[in-house]
Phi, psi and omega in degrees: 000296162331296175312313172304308197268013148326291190250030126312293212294329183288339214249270154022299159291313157312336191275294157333296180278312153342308134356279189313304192301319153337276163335282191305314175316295218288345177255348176302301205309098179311302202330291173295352172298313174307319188311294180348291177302279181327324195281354178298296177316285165001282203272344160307299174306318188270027190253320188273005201297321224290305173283328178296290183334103195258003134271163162293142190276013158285329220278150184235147208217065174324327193311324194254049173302147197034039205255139190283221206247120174202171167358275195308328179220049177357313161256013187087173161264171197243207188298338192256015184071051167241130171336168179224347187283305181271358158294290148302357174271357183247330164330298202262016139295342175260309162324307167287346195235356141304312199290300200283310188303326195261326152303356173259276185357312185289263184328307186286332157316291155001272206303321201264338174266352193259310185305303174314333186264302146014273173327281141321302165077210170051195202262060128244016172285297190304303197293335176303323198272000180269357179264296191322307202301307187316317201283357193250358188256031168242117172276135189345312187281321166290322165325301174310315176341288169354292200269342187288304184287347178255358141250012165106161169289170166129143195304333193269329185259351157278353143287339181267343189311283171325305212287315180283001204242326182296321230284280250268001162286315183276331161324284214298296227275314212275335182323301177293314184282297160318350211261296187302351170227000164326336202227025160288086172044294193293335173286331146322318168299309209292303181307303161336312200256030194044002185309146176295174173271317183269024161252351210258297177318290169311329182244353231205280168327293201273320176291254245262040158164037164264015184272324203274349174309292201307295212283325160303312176331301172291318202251009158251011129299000174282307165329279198326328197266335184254308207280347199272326196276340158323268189293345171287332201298327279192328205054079181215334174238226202337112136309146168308157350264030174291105196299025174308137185307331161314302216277339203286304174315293190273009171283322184281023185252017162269343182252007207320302205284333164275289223239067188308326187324298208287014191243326188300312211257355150252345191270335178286323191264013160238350183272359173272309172291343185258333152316316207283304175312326176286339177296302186279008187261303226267314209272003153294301190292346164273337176296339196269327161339084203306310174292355151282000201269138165278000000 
């Protein structure tokens, strides 16, 4: 018992610090500092919109129709008089929440068929990755279409739509990450010790090959967050009168050459949200990186 909690406590502090270096690489990183923040700011605003919003984002004011960017409407109005300021702020609650839910949703699937196949190998590695190979030679974006048109608009089905068109990136990422340490000492151990297969995959497997999961993970809500402003644009995802910034882009793309505002001022605020994740996708794969590690 003494000897266990000898190398708790040793254990404990290696764990710490490892962190800590990690944290130091990812805040040394301007880029991703910068990411960081903006994306903060970002999910502050669509958290606050409620309070933020200084109109309702339904509400219609023929009078100030096309009305440009001024005090009163910082972003102008859209064809129906509706505020463009609180709209985007309501935007980026259907963005974000497109973004994350159809990427954990991905990733997590992800994680559990890419493990299985790792794991096991034989043919249930060959027959998953030859159904994967089939779903990755259809490009993403028609895929999403795909699945979008068969199951119709609306926010739950344009997350699953992504979430199914995203899966065969993360099978491939944790699949590969497994493969390279399948035969490492301690799984070996593990087995030696009667460990289960889906304890040995859960405690052993998945914690020691989760940074490139995390780092797709980031900069692929950024895809997603684009493929989602995509298919609304198009009409296939968010329906009116939901402001998601795709639907918000094609109500304004009739007005692009009179009236810039309305097309500039969602187009500014998904290309700030899609920056800032990428930023912070690249400074996770450099904090994450084994070979900067000392």
């Amino acid at each position: 018992m003494p000897e266990a909690a000898a190398l708790n406590t040793a254990a404990a502090p290696r764990k710490n610090s490892l962190f800590r270096q990690i944290l130091k690489r990812f805040l040394n990183n301007r880029g991703a500092t910068i990411g960081t923040i903006i994306l903060i700011i970002i999910v502050f605003l669509a958290i606050l919109a409620p309070y933020i919003a200084p109109y309702d984002y339904t509400q219609m004011n023929l009078a100030d129709k096309l009305a440009r960017p001024s005090s009163q409407h910082l972003f102008g109005c859209d064809d129906l008089g509706r505020d463009i300021f609180s709209r985007v702020l309501y935007g980026a609650r259907y963005s974000l929440l497109i973004g994350f839910a159809a990427t954990a949703l991905s990733a997590v699937a992800g994680v559990a068929i890419g493990s299985l196949c790792g794991y096991y190998g034989g043919w249930l590695d060959d027959v998953v990755m030859r159904l994967i190979d089939i779903v990755q030679s259809i490009p993403n974006m028609l895929l999403a279409i795909l699945v979008a048109t068969a199951l119709g608009t609306g926010l739950k089905e344009t997350i699953i739509a992504l979430a199914i068109s995203n899966l065969p990136n993360y099978v491939r990422i944790i699949r590969g990450s497994i493969l390279s340490i399948r035969k490492v000492e301690y799984l070996d151990a593990a087995q030696m010790d009667n460990a289960g297969t889906f304890k040995i995959i859960l405690r052993h497997l998945i914690p020691n090959t989760l940074a490139p999961v995390i780092v797709q993970a980031t900069m692929g809500m950024a895809h997603v967050i684009t493929s989602a402003a995509g298919l609304s644009f198009i009409g296939l995802g968010v329906p009116p009168p939901a402001p998601e910034w795709g639907a918000l882009l094609s109500g304004a793309r009739n007005f692009i050459r009179g009236y810039p505002h309305m097309i500039i001022c969602p187009g500014i605020a998904l290309v700030l949200t899609v920056l800032s994740l990428n930023l912070m996708g690249d400074g996770l794969r450099d904090a994450l990186d084994p070979k900067l590690k000392k």
